[in-house]
C-alpha positions in Angstrom: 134.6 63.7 144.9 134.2 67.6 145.2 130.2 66.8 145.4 130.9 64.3 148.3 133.2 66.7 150.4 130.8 69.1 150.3 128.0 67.1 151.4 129.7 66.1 154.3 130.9 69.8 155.1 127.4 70.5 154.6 126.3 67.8 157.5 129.4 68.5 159.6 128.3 72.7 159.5 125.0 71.5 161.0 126.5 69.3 163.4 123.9 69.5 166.5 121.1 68.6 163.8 123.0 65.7 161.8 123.9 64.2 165.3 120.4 64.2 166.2 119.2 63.1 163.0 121.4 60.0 162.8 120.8 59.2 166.0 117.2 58.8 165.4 117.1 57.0 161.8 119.5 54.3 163.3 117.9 53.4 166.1 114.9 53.3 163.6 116.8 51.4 160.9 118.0 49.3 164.1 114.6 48.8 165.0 113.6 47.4 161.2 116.8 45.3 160.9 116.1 43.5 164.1 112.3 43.1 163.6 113.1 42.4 159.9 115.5 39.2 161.0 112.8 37.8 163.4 110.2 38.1 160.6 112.1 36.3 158.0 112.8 33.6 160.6 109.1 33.2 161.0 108.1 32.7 157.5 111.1 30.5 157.2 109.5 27.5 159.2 109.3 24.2 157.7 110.8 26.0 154.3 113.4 23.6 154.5 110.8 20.1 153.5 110.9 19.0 149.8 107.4 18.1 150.1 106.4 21.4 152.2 103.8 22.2 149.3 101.6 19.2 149.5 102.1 18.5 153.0 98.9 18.9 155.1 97.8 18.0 158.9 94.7 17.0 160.3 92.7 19.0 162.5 89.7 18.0 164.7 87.1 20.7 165.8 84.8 20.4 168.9 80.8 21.1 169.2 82.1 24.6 170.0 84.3 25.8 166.9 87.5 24.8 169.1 90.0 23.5 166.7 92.7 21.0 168.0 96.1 19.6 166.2 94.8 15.6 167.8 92.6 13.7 165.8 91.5 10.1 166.2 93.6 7.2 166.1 92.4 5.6 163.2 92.0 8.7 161.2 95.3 8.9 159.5 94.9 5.0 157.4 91.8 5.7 156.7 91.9 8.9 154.7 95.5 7.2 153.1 93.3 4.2 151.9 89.9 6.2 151.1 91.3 9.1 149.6 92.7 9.3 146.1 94.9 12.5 146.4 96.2 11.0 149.5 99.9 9.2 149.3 100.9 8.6 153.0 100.6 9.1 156.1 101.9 9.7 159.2 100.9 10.2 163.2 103.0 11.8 166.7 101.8 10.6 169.2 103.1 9.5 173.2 100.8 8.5 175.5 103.9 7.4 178.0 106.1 9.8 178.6 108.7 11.4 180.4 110.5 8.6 179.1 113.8 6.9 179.8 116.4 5.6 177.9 119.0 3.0 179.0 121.9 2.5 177.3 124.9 0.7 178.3 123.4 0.7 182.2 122.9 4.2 181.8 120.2 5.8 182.3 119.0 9.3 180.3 115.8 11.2 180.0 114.6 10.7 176.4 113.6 14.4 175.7 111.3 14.7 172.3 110.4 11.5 171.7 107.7 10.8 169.7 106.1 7.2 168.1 105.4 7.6 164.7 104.8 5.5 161.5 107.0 4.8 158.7 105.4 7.2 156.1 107.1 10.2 158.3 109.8 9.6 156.1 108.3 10.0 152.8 106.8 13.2 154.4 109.3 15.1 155.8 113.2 15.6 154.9 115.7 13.6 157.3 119.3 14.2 156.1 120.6 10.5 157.0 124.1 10.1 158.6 123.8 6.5 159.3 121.4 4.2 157.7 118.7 5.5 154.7 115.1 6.1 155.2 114.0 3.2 153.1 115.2 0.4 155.7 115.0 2.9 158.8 111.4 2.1 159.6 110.6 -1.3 157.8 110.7 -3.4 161.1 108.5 -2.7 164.5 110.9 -1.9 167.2 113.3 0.7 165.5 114.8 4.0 166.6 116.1 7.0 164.9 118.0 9.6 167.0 119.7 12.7 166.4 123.3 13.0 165.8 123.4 14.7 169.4 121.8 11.8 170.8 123.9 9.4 169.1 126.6 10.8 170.3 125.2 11.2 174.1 124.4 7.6 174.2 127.3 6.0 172.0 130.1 9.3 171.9 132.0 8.6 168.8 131.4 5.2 167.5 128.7 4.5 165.1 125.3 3.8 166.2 123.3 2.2 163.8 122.5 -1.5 164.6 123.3 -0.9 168.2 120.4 -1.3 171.0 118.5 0.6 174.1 116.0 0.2 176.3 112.8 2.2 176.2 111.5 3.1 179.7 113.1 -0.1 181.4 111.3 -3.0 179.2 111.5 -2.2 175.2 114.2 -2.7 173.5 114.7 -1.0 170.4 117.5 -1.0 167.7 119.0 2.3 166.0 118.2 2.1 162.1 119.1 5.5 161.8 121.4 8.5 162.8 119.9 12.0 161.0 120.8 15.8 161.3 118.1 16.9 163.9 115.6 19.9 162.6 116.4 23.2 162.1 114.8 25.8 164.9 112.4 26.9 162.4 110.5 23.5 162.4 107.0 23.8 164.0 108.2 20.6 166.1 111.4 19.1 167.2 112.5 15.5 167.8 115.9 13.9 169.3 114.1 10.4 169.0 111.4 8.6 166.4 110.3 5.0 167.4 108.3 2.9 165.1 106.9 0.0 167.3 103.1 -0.2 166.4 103.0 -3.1 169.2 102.7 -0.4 172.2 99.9 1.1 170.9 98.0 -2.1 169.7 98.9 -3.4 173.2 95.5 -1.7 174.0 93.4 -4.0 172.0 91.5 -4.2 168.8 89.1 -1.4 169.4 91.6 1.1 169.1 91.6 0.5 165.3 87.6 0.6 164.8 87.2 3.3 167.6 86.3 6.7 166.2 86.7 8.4 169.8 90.4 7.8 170.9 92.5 11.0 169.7 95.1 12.6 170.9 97.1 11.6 167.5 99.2 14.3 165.5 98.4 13.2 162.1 100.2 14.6 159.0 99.3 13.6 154.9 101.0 13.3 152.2 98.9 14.9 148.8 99.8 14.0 145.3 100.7 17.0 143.2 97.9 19.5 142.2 95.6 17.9 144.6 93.8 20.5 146.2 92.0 21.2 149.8 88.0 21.2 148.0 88.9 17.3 146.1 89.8 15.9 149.7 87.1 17.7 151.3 84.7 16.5 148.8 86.4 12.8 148.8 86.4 13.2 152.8 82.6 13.7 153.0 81.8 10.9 150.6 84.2 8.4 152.7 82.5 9.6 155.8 78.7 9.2 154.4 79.7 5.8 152.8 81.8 4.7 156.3 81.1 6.4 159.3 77.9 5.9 161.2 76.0 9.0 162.9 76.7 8.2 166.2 80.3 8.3 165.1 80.5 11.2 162.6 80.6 13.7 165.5 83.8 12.8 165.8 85.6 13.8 162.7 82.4 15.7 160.7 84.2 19.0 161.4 87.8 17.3 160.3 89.7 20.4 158.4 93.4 20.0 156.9 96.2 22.3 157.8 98.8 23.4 154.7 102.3 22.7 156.3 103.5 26.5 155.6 100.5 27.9 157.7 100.9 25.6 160.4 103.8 27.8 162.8 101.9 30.9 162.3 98.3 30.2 161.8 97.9 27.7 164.9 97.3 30.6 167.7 93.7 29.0 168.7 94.5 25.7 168.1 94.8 23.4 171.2 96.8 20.6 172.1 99.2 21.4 169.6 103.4 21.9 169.9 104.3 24.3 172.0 106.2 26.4 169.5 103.5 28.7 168.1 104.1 32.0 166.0 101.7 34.3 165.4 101.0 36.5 162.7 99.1 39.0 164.5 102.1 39.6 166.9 104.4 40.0 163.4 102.3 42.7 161.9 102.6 44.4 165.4 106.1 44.6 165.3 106.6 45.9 161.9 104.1 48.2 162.6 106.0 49.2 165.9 109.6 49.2 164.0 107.8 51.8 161.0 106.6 53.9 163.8 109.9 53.9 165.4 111.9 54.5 161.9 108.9 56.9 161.0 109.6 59.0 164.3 113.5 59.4 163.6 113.1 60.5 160.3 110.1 63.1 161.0 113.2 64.8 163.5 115.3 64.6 160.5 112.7 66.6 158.4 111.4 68.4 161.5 114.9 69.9 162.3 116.0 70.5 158.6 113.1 73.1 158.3 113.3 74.3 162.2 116.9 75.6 161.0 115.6 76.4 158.1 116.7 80.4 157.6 120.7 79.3 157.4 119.6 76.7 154.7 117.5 79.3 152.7 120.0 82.3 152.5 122.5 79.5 151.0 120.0 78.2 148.6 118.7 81.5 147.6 123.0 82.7 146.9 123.2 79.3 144.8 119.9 80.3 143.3 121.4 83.7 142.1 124.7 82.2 141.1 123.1 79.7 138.4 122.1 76.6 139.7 118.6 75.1 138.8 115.9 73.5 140.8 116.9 70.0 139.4 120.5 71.0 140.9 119.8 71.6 144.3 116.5 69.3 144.6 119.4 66.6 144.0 121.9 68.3 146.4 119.6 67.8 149.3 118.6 63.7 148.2 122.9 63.7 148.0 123.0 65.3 151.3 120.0 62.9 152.7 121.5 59.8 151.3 125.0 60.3 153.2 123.1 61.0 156.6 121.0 58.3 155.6 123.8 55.7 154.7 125.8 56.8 157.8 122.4 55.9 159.7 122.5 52.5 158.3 126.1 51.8 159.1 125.7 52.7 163.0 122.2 50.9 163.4 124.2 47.4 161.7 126.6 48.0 164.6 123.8 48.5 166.9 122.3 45.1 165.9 125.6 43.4 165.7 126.9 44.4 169.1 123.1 43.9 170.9 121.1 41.2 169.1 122.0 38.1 171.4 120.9 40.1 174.2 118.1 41.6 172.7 116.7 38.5 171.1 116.8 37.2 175.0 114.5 39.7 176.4 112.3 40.1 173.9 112.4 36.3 173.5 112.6 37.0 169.3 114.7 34.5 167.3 117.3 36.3 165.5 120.0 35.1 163.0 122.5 37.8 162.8 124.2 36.0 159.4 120.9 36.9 157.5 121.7 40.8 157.5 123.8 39.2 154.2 121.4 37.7 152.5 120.4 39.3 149.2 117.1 40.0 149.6 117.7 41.2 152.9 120.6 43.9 152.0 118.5 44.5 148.7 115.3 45.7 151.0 117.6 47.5 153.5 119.2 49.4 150.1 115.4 50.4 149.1 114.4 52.1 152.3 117.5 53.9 152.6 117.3 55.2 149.0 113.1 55.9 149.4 114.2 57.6 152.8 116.7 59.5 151.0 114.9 60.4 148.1 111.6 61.4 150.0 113.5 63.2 152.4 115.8 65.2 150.3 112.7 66.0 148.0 110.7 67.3 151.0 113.6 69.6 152.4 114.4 70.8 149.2 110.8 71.8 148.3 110.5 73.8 151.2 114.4 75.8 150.6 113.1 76.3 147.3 109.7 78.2 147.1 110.9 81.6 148.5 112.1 84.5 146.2 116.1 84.3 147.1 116.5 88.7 146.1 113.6 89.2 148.8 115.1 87.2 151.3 118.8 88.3 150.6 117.2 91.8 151.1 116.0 90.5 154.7 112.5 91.3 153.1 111.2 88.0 154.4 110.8 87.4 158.0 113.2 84.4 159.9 109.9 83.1 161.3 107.3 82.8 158.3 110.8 81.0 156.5 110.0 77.3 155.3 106.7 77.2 157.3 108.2 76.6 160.4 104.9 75.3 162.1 105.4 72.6 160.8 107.7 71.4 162.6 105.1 71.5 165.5 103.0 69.2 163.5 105.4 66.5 162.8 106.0 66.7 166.4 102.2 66.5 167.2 102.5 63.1 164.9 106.0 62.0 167.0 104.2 62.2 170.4 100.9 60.9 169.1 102.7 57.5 168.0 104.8 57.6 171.6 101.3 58.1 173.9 100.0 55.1 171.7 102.7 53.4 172.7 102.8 54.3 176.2 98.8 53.4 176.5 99.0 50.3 174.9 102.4 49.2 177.2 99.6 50.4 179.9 97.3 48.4 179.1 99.2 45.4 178.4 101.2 45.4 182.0 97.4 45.8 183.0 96.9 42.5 181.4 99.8 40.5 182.8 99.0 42.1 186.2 95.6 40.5 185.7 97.1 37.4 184.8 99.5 36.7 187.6 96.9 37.9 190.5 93.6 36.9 189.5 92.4 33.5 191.6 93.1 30.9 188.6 90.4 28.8 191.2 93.4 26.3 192.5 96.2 26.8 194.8 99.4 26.2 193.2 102.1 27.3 195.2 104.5 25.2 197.1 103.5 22.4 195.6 106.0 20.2 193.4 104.9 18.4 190.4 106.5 14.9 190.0 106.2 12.4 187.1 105.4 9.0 188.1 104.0 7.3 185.1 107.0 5.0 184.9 106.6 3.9 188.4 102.9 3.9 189.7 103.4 0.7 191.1 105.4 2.3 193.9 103.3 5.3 194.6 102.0 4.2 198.2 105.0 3.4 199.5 106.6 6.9 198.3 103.9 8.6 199.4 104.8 7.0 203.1 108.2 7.4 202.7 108.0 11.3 201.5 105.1 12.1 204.6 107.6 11.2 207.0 109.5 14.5 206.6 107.7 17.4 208.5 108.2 19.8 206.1 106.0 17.7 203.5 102.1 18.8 204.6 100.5 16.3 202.1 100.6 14.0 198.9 98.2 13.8 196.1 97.8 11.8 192.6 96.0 12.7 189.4 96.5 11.9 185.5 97.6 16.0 185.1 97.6 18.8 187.3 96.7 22.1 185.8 97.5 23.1 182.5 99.4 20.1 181.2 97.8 17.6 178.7 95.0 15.9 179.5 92.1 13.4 178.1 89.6 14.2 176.2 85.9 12.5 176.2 82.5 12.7 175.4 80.0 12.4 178.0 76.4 11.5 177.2 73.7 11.6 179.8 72.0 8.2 180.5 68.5 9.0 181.9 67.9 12.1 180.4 65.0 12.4 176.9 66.8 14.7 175.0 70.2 12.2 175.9 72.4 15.4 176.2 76.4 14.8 175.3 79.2 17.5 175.9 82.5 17.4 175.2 84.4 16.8 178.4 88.4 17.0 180.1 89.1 14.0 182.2 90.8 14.4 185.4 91.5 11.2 186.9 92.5 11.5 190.6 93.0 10.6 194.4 90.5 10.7 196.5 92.0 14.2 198.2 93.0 15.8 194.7 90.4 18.5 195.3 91.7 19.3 199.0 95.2 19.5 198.1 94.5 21.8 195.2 91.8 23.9 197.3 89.1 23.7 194.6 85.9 25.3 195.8 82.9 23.0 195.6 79.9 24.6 194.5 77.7 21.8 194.8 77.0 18.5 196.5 79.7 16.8 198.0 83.4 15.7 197.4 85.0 12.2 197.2 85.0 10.1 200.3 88.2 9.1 201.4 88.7 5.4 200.6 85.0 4.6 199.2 85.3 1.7 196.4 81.9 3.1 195.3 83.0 6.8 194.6 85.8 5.0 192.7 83.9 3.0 190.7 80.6 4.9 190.0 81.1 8.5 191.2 81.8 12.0 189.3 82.7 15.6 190.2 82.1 18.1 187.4 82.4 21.5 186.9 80.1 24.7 186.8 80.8 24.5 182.4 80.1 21.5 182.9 76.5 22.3 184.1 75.8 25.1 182.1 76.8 23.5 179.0 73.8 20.6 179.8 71.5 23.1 180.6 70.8 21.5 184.3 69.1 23.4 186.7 71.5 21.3 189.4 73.9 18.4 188.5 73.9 15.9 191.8 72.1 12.4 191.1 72.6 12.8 187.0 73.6 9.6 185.7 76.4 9.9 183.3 78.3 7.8 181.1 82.3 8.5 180.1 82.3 7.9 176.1 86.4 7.9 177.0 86.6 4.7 179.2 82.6 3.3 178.8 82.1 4.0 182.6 78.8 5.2 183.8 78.9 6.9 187.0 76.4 9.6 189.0 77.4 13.1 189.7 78.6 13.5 193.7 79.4 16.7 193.5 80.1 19.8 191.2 83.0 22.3 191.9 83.6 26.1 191.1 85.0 26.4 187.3 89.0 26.6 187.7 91.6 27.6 184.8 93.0 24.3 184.1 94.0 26.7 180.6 95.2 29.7 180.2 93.1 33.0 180.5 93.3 33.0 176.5 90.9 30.5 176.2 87.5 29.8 178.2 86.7 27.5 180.9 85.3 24.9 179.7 83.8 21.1 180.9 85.6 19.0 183.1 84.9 15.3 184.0 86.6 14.5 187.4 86.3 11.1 188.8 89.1 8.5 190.8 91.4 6.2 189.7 93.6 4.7 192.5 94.6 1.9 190.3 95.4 3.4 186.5 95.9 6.8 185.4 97.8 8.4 187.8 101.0 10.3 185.9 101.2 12.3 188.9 102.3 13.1 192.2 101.8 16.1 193.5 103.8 17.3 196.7 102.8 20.4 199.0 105.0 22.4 201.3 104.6 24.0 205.1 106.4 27.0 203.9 109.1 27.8 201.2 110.5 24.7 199.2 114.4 24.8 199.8 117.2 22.4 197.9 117.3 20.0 200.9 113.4 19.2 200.8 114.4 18.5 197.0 117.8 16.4 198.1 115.3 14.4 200.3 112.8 13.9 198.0 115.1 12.6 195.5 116.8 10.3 198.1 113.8 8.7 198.8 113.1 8.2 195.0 116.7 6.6 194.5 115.7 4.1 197.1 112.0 3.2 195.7 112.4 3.3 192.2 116.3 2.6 191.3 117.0 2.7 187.9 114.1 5.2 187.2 114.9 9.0 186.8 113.9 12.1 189.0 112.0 14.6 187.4 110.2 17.5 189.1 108.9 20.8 188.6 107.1 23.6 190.3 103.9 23.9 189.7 103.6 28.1 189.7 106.1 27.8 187.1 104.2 25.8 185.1 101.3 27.9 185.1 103.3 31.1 184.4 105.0 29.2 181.5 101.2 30.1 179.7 102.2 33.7 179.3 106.0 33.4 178.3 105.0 34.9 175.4 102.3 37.7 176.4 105.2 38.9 178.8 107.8 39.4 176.3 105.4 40.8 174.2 105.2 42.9 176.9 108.6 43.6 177.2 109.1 44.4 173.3 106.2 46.9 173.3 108.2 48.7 176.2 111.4 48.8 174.6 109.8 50.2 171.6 108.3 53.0 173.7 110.9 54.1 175.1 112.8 54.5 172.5 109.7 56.0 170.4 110.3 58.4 173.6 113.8 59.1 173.8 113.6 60.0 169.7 110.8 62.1 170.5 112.8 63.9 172.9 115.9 64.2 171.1 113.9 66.0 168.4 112.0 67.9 171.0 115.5 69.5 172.4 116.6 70.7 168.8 113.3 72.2 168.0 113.3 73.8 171.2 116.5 75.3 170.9 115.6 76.9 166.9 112.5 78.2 168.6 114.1 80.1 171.3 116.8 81.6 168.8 113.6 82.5 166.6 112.4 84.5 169.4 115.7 85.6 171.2 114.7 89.7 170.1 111.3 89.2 171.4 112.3 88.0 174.5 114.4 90.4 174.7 112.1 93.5 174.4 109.5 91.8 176.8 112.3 91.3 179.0 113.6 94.9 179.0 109.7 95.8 179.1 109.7 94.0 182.9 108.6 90.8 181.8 109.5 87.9 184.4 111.1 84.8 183.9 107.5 82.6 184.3 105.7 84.7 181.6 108.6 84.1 179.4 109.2 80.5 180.1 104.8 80.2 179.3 105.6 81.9 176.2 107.8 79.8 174.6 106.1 76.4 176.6 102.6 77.4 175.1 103.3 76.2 171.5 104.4 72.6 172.4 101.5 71.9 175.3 99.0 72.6 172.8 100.5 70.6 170.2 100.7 67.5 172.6 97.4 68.0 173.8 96.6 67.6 170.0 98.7 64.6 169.6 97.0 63.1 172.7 93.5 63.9 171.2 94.6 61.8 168.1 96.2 58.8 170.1 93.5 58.1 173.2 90.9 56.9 170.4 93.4 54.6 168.4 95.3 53.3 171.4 91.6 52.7 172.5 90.7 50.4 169.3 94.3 48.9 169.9 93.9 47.6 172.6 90.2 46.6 172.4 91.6 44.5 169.2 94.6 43.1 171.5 92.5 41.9 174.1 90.6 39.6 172.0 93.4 37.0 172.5 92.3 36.5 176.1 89.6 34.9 177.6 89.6 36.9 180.8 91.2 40.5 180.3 91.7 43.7 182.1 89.0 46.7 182.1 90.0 49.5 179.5 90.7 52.1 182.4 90.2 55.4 182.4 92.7 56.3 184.1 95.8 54.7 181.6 94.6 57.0 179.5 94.8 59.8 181.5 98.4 58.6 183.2 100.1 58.2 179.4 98.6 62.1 178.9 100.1 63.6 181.7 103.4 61.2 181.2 103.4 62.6 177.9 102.9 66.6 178.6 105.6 66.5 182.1 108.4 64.7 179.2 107.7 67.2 177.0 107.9 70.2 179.6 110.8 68.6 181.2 113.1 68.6 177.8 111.9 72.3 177.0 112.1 73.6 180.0 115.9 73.5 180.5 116.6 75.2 177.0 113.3 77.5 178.2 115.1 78.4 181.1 118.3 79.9 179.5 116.3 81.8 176.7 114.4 83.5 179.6 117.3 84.3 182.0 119.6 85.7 179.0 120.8 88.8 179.4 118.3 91.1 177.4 121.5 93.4 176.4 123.0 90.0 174.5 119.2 89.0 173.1 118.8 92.4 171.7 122.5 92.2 169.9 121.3 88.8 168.3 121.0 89.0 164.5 
């Protein structure tokens, strides 16, 4: 107890430095915590399956090394029969959505619904509240739904046995009520229908057909059987099955382990929209070490920038008995508690600021795992490695000078505990915080690219509506909507940029070499490409109203060209692999992001389809869309298609809803720097203030000597300039391979500017001047008399 009270007199004597120190290693342990609870919820995903260690997915990849989570229909059976290690099977799939459900003359949107087959069960883990998995799925035309939609439709009675409709004309029974997925599932449901009849509604080809995907297939492996046995097993089924002209299809097939899939799936396409990524994860735990690495250099910096007060009462313990061993654990004693203290205020930190935090930085934290075992058991290590590494470091440097000589004043203040070192350790604090501020530079660069560059479309004021449910009534909304003057025109299409949309193969018909690419479908009105202000490049665009551009004609894009190796595109016979329609090329149009800038452009099959097809409308604006256009809208709807619901959404926003993530990556790699920043500067005052008392008799004597006040203040400036221009020497090559690294996720990204660069540099050397400065100031403007007096 005497040890610990004078410990903390020991930090409460140096007050200005322990404030300053804690300060620091809490926002750093603050920093770790928080990045520490977001990375344990990553790895956590799909923990929670019995069978997570033999589940595996399907993947399909194109002519081009793109890799996509949909597979062909038939692919799923097939590898269940043909395959040995493979137990079950199971496919997601929803070809008819936004859906509706109608129960009790109600009418709800049917979020996360999803057809499947009964082996999902088998697969996954459903915790069962009503019903049990074994009779759940054993008859076509069975729903299960979440306890929350359970409740929604039937509030507190019991749902099982009871019936809804499905999108106004399927009925379906409830064989199951089950606990919904935790968040850290790679996909979500509120609703699982198993009604095969839907899908064979579209006739016996579907089950022979090696070209209709679009099917989220999972498999079920028997222990022990590994990745190489199904490849090799999958090659000899394809050889033994699969003609050539099909094996195109599914000869690139590769299988996904179910652990890998939330943060290994960054390049893979059509997949759930609730990705991690592991390249984002060791970014920030690199950017939480730099942070924690920054407040414990000041810790270490300041300890040996005061360090003459610690050595005169190390070198008086010295003489008085104690041994190295003594005081070496002293200091680690003395780290500890500052350490620990640390620790304490950075858990309040987290607990008063993650809800908000996790908001803006869009990371998913779980505040109740700061008590989990592991978690306390790592945070105990650091603080103990901190303390120990620390304290050794401090005490190493009280403990190498002859304690008679510097009792006799023998030693100078300034050559005491190597006191440039403190100006290297902040070389290494500002060389982390200009890497920081480059890379939060570049990457505003990046998102300023994103939102101006011309995505080849137009997509403001236009409204997005789903009609899939009611295509049947399009016209005569369409008539009804154009009515209002503040509506300047209507358009159809299967998907408007980027939501889903088909895929196909297209094969040229007349051609020796019979070409084939891989191809989007856009199926639209006649005036699609007007209304979304696609360039042409080529050719011609659709005539309004001609039955023969709607039966035989094409548009394609520029990849599209390129990718056949055509010199020009207009009069090449074609034929659609997706539907079996042949049809010449009309016209070809500028390439347009129907993606996002992450991934390239690539072909696009456009034709029209005024009969089929046609999910949606597409409604554009003379001027700003305001709530009553939308009361209209929906008025008009209510009239047309009762009983159906009104959705809508703005296109813009739909775009922008590609770089969620890239912005609040943006926004965590700013926090990070600032505070990397404010650390730095915290530091930067202390070390300031030790330097000016080193130097308080010098200034003095230049002062009484007729030195002025500028000369002065560049005297004691001059030390930290040069060691930021240092730290910025060190940082402007790595922030340079950073970045260069970083970029690789985009397509389409930003120059690496010279003048970010030069901007953080400058940023860098006016902070540090401006937090010296001040204490610069006073040191210079002292009273010479006092300065002199100064022991």
């Amino acid at each position: 107890m005497a040890n610990l009270k004078y410990y903390i007199r020991s930090l409460v004597k140096q007050k200005f430095t322990s404030i300053i120190s804690i300060i620091g290693i809490s926002i750093g342990f603050a920093s770790c915590i928080i990045i520490g609870l977001y990375v344990k919820t990553e790895f956590s995903f799909d923990k929670f399956h019995q069978n997570r260690d033999n589940i595996y997915r399907l993947l399909s990849t194109s002519e081009t090394g793109q890799n996509s989570a949909s597979v062909t229909y038939r692919l799923g059976p097939d590898c269940a029969q043909n395959i040995s290690g493979v137990t079950d099977f199971a496919r997601l799939y929803n070809f008819w959505g936004p859906n509706e459900i109608n129960c009790d003359n109600e009418n709800y949107k049917a979020e996360n619904l999803f057809f499947t087959d009964p082996g999902i069960l088998n697969i996954f883990s459903f915790a069962f509240l009503e019903g049990n998995k074994n009779e759940a799925f054993h008859n076509p035309g069975s729903i299960i739904l979440t306890k929350e939609m359970a409740d929604k439709y039937f509030g507190n009675s019991p749902a099982l046995g009871k019936t809804v409709t499905l999108d106004n004309d399927e009925m379906l029974t409830v064989t199951g009520v089950v606990e919904a997925f935790p968040y850290n599932s790679h996909f979500q449901f509120d609703h699982l229908v198993y009604d095969p009849r839907r899908i064979e509604s579209f006739g016996d080809w579907i089950n022979s057909s090696w070209s209709f995907s679009n099917f989220k297939t999972y498999l079920l492996f028997q222990e022990n059987f590994s990745k190489d046995q199904f490849y090799t097993e999958f090659e000899n089924f394809t050889q033994k099955t699969v003609d050539n002209e099909s094996k195109s299809y599914i000869q690139n097939t590769q299988i996904q382990n179910l652990s890998n899939v939330h943060l290994y799936s960054k390049n893979i396409e059509d997949d759930f929209s609730s990705k991690g990524n592991y390249e984002s994860i060791i970014v920030l735990i690199t950017l939480a070490f730099c942070i924690l690495l920054i407040g414990t250099i000041n810790y270490v910096s300041l300890y040996t920038s005061n360090a003459y007060k610690r050595t005169r009462e190390t070198s008086i313990r010295k003489i008085s008995g104690a041994g190295k061993y003594n005081i070496a654990l002293n200091y680690v004693a003395e780290s500890f508690i500052l350490v620990f203290l640390s620790m304490l205020l950075a858990l309040l930190i987290v607990k008063t600021i993650h809800l908000k935090l996790g908001n803006y930085i869009g990371l998913q934290l779980s505040i109740q795992d700061i008590m989990n075992p592991i978690f306390i058991g790592v945070s105990i290590t650091l603080a103990l490695l901190i303390s120990l590494l620390t304290g050794i470091y401090v005490s190493g440097n009280m403990l190498k000078y002859n304690p008679v000589e510097l009792l006799r004043g023998r030693q100078k203040h300034s050559k005491i505990t190597g006191y440039s070192k403190s100006y290297i350790f902040l070389s290494v604090q500002f060389a982390i915080s200009i890497i920081l501020i480059i890379s939060t530079g570049f990457i505003f660069k990046q998102m300023n690219l994103i939102q101006t560059k011309n995505l080849g479309y137009e997509s403001d004021m236009v409204l997005s509506i789903p009609i899939s449910k009611t295509q049947n009534t399009r016209n005569v909304l369409k008539e009804a909507l154009l009515k209002n003057p503040h509506i300047k025109e209507i358009t159809f299409t299967s998907s408007f940029p980027p939501n889903d949309y088909h895929n196909g193969n297209v094969n040229e018909i007349d051609g020796l070499e019979q070409k084939a690419v891989s191809a989007k479908n856009f199926f639209v009105d006649f005036n699609f490409i007007d209304f979304m202000q696609i360039e042409i490049a080529e050719g011609r665009n659709f005539l309004n109203g001609s039955q023969l551009d709607e039966k035989e004609s094409a548009m394609v894009n520029q990849a599209f060209v390129n990718k056949m190796g055509w010199d020009s595109a207009i009069g090449k016979r074609i034929k659609n692999q997706y539907n079996q329609e042949e049809l010449k090329i009309v016209g070809v149009v500028k390439d347009f992001h129907f993606k996002s800038l992450h991934e390239l452009i690539e072909p696009v099959l456009i034709t029209v389809s005024t009969q089929s097809d046609l999910y949606n409308m597409g409604v554009k604006f003379n001027g700003d869309i305001t709530t009553s256009d939308i009361e209209y809208i929906k008025s008009e709807w209510a009239k047309i298609n009762p009983g159906h619901l009104f959705e809508y959404q703005f296109l813009d926003s739909i775009v922008n809803q590609n770089y969620t993530k890239d912005k609040q990556q943006a926004h965590t790699i700013l926090l990070f720097s600032l505070l990397a920043v404010v650390i730095t500067c915290l530091g930067l005052v202390a070390i300031s203030i030790f330097h000016a008392k080193q130097l308080t008799k010098e200034i003095g004597i230049r002062k009484v000597n007729g030195a002025k006040v500028s000369e002065i203040l560049a005297m004691l400036n001059k030390d930290f300039i040069k060691w930021v221009v240092i730290a910025f020497i060190i940082a402007a090559p790595v922030s340079y391979l950073l970045m260069q690294k970083w970029l690789e996720n985009f397509a389409y990204k930003t120059s690496m500017s010279w003048w970010v660069f030069a901007l953080a540099g400058v940023l860098a050397l006016g902070i540090a001047l401006l937090t010296v400065s001040w204490q610069s100031w006073r040191a210079a403007t002292r009273n010479p008399v006092e300065a002199l007096r100064y022991e």
